[in-house]
C-alpha positions as CSV (number, residue, x, y, z in Angstrom):
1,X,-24.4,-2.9,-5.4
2,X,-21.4,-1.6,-6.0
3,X,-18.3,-4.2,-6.4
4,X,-14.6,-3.9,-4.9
5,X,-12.2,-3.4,-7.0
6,X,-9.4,-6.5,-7.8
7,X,-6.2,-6.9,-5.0
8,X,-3.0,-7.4,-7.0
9,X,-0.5,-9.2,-5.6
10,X,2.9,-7.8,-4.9
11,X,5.4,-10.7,-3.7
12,X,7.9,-8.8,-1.2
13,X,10.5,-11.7,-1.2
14,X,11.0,-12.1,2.6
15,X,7.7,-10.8,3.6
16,X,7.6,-7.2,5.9
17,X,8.3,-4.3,4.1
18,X,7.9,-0.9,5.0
19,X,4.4,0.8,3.5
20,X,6.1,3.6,1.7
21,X,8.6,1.0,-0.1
22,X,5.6,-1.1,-0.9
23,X,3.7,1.9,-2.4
24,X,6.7,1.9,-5.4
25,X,6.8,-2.1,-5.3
26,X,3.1,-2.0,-6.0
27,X,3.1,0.6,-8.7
28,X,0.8,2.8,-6.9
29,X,3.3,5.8,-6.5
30,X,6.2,6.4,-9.4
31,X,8.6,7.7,-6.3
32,X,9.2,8.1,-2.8
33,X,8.4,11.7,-2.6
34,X,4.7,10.8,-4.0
35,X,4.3,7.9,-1.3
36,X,5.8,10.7,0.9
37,X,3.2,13.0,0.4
38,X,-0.1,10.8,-0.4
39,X,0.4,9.1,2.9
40,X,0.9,12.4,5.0
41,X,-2.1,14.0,3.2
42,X,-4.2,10.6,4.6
43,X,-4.9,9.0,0.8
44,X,-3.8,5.6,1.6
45,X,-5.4,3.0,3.9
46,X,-3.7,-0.2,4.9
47,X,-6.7,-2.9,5.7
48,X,-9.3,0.1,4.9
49,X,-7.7,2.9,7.5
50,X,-5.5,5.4,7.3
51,X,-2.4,5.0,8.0
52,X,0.0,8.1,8.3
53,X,3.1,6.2,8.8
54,X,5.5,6.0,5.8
55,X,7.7,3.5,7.9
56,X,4.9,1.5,8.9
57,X,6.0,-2.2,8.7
58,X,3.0,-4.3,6.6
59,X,3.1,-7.8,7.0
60,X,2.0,-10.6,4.5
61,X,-1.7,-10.3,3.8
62,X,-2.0,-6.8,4.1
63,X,-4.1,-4.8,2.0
64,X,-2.9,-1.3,0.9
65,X,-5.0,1.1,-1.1
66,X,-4.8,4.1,-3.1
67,X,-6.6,5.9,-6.1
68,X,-9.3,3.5,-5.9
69,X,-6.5,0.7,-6.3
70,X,-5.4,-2.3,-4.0
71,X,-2.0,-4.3,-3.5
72,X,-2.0,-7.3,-1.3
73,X,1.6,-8.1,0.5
74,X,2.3,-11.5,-0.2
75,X,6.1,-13.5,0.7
């Protein structure tokens, strides 16, 4: 069985933020160019779909992922 792997938590300090800000927030991308392009070529998934929206607004609780990693939005 094959096990998830761990959610970290990325406080956002007023809770919604846009997904391709939250990508650099997280760590998962080192610049706005790379959340650009891993999000138009379908990489990430925001609670497990893809999401092809850069300026998606993500709420507190969502899940993004990337790479095999996870960030929660917290407040």
């Amino acid at each position: 069985m094959a096990t998830s792997s761990p959610i970290d938590d990325v406080p956002t300090h007023g809770g919604g933020i846009r997904l391709g800000q939250f990508l650099q927030l997280a760590g998962l991308v080192d610049s706005g160019g790379e959340a650009k392009e891993a999000i138009r070529e379908g990489e990430v998934l925001v609670n497990g779909e893809v999401d092809l929206r850069r300026g998606r607004q993500l709420q507190v609780g969502d899940i993004v992922s990337l790479g095999g990693r996870r960030a929660r939005v917290t407040g």
